[in-house]
C-alpha positions in Angstrom: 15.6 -36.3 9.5 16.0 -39.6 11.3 17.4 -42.7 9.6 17.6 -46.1 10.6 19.4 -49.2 9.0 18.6 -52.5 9.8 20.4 -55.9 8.5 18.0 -56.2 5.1 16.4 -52.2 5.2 16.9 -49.0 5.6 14.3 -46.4 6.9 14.1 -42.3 7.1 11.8 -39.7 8.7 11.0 -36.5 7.6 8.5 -33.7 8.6 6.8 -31.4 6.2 4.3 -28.3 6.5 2.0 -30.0 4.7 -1.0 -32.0 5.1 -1.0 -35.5 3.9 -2.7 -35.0 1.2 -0.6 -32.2 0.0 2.8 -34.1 1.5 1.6 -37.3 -0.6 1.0 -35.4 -4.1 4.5 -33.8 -4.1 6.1 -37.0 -3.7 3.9 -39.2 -6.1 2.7 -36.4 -8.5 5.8 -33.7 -8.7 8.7 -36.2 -8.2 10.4 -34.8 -10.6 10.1 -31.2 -8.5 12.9 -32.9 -5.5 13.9 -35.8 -6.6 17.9 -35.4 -7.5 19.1 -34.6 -10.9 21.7 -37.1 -11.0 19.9 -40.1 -9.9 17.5 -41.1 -12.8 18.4 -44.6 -14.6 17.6 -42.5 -17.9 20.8 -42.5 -20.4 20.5 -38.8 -20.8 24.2 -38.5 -22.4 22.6 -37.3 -25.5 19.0 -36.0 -24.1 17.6 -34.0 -20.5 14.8 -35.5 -18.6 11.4 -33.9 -19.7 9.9 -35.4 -16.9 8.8 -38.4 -14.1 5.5 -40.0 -14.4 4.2 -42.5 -12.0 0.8 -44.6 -13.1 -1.2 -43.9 -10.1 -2.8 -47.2 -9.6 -1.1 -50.5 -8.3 0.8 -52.2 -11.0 1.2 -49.2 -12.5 4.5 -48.1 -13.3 7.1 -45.3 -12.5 9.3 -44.0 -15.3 11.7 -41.2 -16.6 10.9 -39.7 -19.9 13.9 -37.4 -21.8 12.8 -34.5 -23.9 13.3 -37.0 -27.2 10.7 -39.5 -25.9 12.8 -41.9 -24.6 11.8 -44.0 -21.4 13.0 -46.0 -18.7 10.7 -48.0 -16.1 12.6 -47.7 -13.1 10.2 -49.4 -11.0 6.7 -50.5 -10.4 3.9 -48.9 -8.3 2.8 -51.7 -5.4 0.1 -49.7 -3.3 -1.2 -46.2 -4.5 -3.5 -45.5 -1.6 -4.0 -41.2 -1.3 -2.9 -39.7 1.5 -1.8 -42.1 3.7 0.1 -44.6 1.6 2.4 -44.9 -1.1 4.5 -48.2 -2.5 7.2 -49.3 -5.2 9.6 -51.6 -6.5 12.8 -51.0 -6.7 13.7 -52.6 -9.9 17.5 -51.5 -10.0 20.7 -54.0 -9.4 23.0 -53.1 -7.2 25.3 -52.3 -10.5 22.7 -49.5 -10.8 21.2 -51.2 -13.7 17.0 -52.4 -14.8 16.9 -55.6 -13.0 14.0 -56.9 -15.5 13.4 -60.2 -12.6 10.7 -58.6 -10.5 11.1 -61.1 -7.4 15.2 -59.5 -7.4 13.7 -55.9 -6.6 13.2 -54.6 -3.3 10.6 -52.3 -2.0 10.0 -48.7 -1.2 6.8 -48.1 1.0 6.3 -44.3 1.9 3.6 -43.3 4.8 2.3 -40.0 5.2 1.0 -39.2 9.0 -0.5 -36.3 10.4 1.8 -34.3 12.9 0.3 -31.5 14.2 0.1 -29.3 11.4 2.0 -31.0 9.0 2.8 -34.7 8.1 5.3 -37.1 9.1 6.7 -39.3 6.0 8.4 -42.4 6.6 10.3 -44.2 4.2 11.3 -47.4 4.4 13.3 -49.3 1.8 13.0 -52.9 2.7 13.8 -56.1 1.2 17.2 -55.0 -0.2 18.7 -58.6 0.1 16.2 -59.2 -2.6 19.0 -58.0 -5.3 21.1 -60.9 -5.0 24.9 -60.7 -4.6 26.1 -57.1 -3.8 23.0 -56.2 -2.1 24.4 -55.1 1.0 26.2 -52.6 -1.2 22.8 -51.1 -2.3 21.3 -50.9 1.3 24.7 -48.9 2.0 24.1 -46.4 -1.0 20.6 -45.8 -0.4 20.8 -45.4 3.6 24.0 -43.0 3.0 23.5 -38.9 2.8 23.4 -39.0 -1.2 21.0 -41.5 -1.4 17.3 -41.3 0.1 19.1 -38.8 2.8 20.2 -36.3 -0.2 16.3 -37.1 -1.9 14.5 -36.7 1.7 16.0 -33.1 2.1 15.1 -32.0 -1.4 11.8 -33.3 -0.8 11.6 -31.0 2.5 12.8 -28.2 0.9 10.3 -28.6 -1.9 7.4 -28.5 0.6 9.5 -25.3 1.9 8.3 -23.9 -1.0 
């Protein structure tokens, strides 16, 4: 895995056995198969994640759903283009809470490339400064291991079968 920051984005690289179309459904369609436990915006103190549904269209939306029906948009799909590309807001504050002001949330554009036998995804969460004061904060978490680092890997090993 490679990662870059830069002054207002963070980017990461991964490489799966996949093809891009196959790389490109287990991210979009089986999130909930890799992406981290701990990291949904859901209140699940009193319920457990069912599961993660993303609307696959632009303008649809991404959202955790607990086993009592509750939901939480987390963020809002920007370009759903099978298997090449893949887009979102980010529509968290940098207190890790909704930010319900769409122009404060940043952006999460995923691109799947074919390499060799597999696919190259690169991630790139842009736009951070977006979120206002404490932003920088945010690009910090999400560039770290346990942010898109710690979700990256389990994404690989997913696609490791």
């Amino acid at each position: 895995m490679s990662t870059e920051t830069s002054v207002t984005s963070v980017e990461q690289t991964v490489s799966v056995a996949l093809a891009p179309r196959e790389a490109f459904d287990l991210f979009v369609h089986r999130m909930e198969s890799w992406w981290p436990e701990d990291h949904h915006m859901l209140d699940m103190t009193d319920d457990e994640l069912d599961r993660m549904v993303v609307e696959p269209e632009a303008g649809g939306r991404i959202y955790d759903v607990a086993k009592s029906g509750n939901e939480c948009c987390w963020a809002h799909v920007l370009a759903y283009e099978p298997p090449v590309r893949f887009a979102f807001s980010w529509d968290i504050t940098p207190t890790w809470q909704i930010e319900q002001d769409r122009a404060r949330c940043s952006e999460v554009n995923v691109s799947f490339e074919p390499d060799g036998d597999g696919t190259l995804v690169r991630l790139v969460h842009r736009h951070l400064d977006r979120h206002g004061e404490g932003w920088e904060g945010m690009r910090d978490a999400v560039g770290s291991p346990g942010g898109w680092g710690r979700g990256l890997s389990a994404f690989v090993a997913a696609a490791a079968g």
